[in-house]
Backbone as CSV, one residue per row, in Angstrom:
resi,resn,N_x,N_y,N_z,CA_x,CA_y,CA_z,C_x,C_y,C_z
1,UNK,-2.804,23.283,-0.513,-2.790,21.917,-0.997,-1.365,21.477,-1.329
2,UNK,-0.505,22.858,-1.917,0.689,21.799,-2.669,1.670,21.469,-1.408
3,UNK,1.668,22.546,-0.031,2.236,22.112,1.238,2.244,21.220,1.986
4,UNK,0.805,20.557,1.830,-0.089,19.612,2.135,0.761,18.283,1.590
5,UNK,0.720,18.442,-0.154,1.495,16.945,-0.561,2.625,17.254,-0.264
6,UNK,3.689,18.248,-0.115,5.114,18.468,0.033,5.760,17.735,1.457
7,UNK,4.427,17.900,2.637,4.412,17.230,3.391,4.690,15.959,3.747
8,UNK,3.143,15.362,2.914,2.886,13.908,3.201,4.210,13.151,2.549
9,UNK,4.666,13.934,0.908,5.659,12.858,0.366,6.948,12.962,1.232
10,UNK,7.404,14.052,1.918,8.205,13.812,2.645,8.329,13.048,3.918
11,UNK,7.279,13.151,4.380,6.861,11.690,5.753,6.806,10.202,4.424
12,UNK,6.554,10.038,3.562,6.588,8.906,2.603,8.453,8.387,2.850
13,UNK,8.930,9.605,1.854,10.218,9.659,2.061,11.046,9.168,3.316
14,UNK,10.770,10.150,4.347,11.735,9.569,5.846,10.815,8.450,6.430
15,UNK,9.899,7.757,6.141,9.189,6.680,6.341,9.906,5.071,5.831
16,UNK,9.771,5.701,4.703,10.745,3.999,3.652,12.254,4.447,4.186
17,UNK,13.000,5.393,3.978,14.503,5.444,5.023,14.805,5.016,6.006
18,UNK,13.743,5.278,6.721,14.153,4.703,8.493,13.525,2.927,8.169
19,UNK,12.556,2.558,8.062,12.638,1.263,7.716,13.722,0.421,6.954
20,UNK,13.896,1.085,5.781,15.187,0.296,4.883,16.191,0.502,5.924
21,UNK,16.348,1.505,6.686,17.548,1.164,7.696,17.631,0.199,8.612
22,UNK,16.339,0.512,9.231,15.523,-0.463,9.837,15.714,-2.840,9.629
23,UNK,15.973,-2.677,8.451,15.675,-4.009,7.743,17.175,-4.001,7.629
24,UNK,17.998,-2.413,7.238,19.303,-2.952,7.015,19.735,-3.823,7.938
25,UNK,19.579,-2.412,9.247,20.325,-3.339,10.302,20.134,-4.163,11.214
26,UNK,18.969,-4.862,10.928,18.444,-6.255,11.643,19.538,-7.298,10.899
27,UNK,19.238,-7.364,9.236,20.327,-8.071,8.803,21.746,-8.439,8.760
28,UNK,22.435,-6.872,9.247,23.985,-6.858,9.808,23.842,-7.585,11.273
29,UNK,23.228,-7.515,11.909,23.449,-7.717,13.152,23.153,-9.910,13.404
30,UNK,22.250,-10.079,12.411,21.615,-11.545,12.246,23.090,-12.151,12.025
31,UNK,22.877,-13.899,12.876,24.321,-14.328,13.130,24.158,-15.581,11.490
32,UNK,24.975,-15.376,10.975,25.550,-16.855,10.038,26.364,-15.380,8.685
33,UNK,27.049,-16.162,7.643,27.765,-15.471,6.760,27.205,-15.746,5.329
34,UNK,26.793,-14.871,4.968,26.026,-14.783,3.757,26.613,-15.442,2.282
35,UNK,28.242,-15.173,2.393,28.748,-15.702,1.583,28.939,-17.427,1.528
36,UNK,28.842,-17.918,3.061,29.224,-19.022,3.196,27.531,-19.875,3.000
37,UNK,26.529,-18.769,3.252,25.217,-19.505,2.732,25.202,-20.413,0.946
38,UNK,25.756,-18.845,0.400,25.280,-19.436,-0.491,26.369,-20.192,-1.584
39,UNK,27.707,-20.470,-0.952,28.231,-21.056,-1.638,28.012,-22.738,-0.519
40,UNK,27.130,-22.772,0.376,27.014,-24.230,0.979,28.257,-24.481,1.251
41,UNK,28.259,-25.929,0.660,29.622,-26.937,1.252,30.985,-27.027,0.422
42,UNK,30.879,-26.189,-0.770,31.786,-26.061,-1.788,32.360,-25.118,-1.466
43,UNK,32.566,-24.331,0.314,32.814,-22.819,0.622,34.694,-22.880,0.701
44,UNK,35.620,-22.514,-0.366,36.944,-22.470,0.132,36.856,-20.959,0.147
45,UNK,38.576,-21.035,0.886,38.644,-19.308,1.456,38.833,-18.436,0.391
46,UNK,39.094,-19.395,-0.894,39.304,-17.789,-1.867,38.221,-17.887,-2.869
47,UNK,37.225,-18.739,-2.970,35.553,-18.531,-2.869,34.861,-17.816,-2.160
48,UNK,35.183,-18.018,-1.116,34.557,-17.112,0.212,34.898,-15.741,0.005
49,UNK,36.144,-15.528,-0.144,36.617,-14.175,-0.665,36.345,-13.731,-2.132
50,UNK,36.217,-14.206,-2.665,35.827,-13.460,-4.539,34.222,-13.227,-3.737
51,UNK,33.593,-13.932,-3.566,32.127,-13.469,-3.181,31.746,-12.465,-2.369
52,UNK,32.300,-12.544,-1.506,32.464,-11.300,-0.201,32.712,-9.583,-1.172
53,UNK,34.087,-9.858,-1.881,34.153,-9.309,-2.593,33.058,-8.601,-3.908
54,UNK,32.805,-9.703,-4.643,31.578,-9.198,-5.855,30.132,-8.619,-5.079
55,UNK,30.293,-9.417,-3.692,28.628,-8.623,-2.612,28.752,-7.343,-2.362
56,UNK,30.575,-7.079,-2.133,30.315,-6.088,-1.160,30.608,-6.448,0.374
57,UNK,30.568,-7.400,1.024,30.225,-7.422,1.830,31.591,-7.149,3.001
58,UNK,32.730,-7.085,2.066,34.202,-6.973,2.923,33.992,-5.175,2.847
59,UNK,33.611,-4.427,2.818,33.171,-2.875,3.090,32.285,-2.713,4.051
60,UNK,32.431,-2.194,4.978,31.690,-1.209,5.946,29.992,-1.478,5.445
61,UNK,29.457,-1.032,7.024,28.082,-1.614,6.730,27.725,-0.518,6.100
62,UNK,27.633,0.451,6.874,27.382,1.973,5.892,27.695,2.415,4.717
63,UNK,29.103,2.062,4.329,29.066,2.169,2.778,28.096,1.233,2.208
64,UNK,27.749,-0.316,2.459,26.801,-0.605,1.555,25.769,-0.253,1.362
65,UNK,25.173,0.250,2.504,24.258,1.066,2.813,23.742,2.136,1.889
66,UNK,24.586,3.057,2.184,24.760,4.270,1.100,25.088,3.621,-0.047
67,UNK,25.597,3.065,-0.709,25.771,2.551,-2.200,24.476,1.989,-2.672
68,UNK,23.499,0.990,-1.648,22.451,0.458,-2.136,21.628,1.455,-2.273
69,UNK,21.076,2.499,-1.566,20.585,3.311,-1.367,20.315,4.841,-2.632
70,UNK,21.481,5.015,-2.890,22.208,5.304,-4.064,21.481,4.824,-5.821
71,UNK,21.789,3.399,-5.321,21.327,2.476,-6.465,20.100,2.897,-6.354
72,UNK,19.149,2.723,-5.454,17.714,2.496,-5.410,16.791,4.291,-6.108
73,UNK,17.501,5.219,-5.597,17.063,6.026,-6.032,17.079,6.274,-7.567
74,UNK,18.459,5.462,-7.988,18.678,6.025,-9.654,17.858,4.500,-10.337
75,UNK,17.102,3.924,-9.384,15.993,2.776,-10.399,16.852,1.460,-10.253
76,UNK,17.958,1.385,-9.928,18.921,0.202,-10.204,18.851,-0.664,-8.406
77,UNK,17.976,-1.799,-8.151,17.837,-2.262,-7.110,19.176,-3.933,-7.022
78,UNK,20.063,-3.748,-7.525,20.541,-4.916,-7.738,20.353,-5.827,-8.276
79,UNK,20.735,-7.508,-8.092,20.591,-8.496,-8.551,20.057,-9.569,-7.682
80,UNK,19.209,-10.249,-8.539,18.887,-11.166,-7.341,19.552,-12.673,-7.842
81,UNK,20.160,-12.715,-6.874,21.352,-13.520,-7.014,20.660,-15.446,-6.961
82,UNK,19.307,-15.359,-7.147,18.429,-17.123,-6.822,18.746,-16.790,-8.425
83,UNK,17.870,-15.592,-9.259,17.212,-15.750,-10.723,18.517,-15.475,-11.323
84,UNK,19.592,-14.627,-10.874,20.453,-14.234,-11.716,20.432,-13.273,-12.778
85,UNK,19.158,-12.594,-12.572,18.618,-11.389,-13.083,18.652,-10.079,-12.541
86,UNK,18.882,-8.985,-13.079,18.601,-7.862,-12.185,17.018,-7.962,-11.228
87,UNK,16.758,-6.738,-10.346,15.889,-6.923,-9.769,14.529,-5.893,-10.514
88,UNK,14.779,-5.334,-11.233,14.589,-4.269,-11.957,13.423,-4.892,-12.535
89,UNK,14.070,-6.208,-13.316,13.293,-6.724,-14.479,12.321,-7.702,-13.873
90,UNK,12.667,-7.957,-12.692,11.335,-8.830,-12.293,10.387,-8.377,-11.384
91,UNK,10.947,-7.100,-10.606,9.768,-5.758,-10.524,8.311,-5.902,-10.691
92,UNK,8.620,-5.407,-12.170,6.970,-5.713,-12.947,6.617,-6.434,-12.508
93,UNK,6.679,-7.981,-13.191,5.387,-8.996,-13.563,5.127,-9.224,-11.882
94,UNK,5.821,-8.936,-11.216,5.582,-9.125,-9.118,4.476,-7.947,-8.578
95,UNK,5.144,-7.127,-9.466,4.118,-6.179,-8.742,2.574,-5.464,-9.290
96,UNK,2.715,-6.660,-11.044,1.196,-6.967,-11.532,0.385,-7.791,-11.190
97,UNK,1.343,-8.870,-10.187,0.440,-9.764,-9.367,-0.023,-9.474,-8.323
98,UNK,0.318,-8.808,-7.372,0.035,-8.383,-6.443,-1.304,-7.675,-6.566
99,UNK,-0.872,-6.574,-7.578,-2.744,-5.640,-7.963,-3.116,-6.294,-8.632
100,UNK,-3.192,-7.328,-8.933,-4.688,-8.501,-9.865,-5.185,-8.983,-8.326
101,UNK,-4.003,-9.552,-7.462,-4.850,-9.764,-6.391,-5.484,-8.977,-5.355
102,UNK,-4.727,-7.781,-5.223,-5.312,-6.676,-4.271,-7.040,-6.133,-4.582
103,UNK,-6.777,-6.054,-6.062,-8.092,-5.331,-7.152,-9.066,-6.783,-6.850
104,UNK,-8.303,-7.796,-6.075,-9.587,-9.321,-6.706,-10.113,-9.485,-4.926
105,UNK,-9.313,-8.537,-4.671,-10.164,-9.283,-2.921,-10.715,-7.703,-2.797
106,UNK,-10.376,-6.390,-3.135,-11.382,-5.623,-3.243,-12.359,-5.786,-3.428
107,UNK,-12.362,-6.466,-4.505,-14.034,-6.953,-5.461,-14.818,-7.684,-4.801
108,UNK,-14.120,-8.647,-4.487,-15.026,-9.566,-4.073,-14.712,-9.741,-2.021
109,UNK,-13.828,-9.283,-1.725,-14.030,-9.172,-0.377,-14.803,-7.848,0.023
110,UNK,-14.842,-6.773,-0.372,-15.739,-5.454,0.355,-17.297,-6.337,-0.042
111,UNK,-18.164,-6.461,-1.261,-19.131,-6.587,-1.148,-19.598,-7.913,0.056
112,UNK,-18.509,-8.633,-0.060,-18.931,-9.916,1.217,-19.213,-9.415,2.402
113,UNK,-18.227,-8.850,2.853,-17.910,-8.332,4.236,-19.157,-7.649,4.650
114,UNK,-19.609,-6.527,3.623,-20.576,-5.747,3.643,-21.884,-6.474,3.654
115,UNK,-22.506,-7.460,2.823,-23.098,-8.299,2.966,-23.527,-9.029,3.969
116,UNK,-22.267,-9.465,4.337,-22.186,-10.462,5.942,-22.570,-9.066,7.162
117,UNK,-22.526,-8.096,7.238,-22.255,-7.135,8.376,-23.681,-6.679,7.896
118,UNK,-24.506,-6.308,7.345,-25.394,-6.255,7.195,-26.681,-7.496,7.695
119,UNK,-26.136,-8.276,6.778,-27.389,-9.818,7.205,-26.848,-9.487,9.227
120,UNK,-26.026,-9.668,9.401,-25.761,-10.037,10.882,-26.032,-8.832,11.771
121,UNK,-26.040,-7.628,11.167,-26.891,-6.168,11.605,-28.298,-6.153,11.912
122,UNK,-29.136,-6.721,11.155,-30.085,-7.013,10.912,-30.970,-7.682,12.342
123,UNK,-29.922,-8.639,12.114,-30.261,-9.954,13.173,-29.584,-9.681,14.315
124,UNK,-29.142,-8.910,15.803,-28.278,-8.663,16.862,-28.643,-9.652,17.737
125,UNK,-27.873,-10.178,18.068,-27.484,-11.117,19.079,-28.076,-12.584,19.157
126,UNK,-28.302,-12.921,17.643,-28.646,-13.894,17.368,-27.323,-15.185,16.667
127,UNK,-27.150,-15.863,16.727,-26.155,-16.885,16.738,-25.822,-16.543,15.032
128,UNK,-26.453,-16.212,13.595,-25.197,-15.314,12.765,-24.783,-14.301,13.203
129,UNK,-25.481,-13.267,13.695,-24.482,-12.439,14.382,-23.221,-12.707,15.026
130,UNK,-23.561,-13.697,15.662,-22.067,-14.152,16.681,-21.453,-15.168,16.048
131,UNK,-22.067,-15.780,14.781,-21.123,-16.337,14.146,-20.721,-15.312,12.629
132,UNK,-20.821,-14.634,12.767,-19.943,-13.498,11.937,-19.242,-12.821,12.484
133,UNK,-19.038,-12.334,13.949,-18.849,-11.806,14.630,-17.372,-12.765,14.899
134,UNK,-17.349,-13.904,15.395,-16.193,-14.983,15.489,-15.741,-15.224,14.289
135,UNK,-16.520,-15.616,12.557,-15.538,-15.461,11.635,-14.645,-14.487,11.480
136,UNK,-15.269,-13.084,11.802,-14.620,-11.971,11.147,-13.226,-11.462,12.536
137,UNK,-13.576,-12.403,13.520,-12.169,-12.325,14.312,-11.096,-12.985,14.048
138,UNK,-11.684,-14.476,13.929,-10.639,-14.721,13.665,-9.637,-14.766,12.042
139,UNK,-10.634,-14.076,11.074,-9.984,-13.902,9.881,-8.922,-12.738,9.737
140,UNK,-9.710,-11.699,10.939,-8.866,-10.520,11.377,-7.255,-11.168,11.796
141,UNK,-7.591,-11.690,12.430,-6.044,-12.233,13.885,-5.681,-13.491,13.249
142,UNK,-6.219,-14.057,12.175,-4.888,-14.654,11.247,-3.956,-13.856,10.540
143,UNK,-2.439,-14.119,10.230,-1.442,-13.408,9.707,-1.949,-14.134,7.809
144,UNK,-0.761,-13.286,7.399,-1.274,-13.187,5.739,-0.770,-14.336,5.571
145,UNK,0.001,-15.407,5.635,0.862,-16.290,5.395,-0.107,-17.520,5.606
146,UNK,-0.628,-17.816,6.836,-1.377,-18.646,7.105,-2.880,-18.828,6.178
147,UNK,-3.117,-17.286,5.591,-4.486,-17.676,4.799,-4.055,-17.591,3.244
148,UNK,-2.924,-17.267,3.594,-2.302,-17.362,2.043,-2.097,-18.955,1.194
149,UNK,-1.390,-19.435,2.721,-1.629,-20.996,2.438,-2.790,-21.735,2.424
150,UNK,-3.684,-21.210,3.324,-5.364,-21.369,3.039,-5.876,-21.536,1.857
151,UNK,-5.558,-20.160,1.172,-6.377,-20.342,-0.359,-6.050,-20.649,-1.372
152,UNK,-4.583,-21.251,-1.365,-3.889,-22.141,-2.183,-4.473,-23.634,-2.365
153,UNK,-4.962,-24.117,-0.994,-5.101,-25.325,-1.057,-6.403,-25.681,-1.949
């Protein structure tokens, strides 16, 4: 058993690495200048430069790399530079929302689903069947974004 988890957490491990690399370097490679985003139209060159500077971003991609990386293991994920807060501290209350909602469509999405797949089990090849059969496709082959905005409205 304990080889077993020594395993899996290490596929966990080189799993989130190669992705965070993954995400790094989609972002190095993406065309516009990060510094010049977010200072807009107020961008002079020794603005441009103090920022570049306080990012990081005048260093090698790999050193930031390894420095963020670094950070992340010792708990310290940066700043998020919209709130002006570390990232640390807004962590939490993000990732208590998430499991109120994960725990709320457990609840109440397994018994539906189960419900619906049953009544429509019941009944084969009768028009709920095939109209459960077409809800549950296309609820499948919508992305999260689109029903996210769904159940807002």
């Amino acid at each position: 058993m304990a080889g077993y988890l020594t395993r899996r957490i290490s596929l966990i491990v080189v799993t989130l690495l190669v992705v965070s690399m993954a995400i790094f370097m989609v972002t190095e490679i993406l065309p516009g200048d990060v510094a010049k985003m977010m200072l807009k139209s107020n961008a002079t060159e020794e603005s441009l430069a103090r920022i570049r500077e306080d990012l990081g971003l005048n260093r090698p991609a790999y050193e930031r790399y390894a420095s963020w990386i670094w950070g992340a293991v010792q708990g310290d994920f940066g700043n998020s530079y919209v709130m002006g807060v570390p990232i640390a501290d807004i962590l939490p209350r993000r990732i208590y929302h998430s499991l109120v909602l994960a725990i709320f469509a457990v609840v109440v999405g397994v018994p539906t689903a189960v419900a619906a797949g049953v009544w429509a089990g019941i009944r084969p090849d009768r028009l709920g069947d095939r109209l459960m059969s077409v809800v549950s496709l296309v609820g499948i082959s919508l992305p999260e974004f689109v029903t996210g905005v769904i159940g807002r409205k």
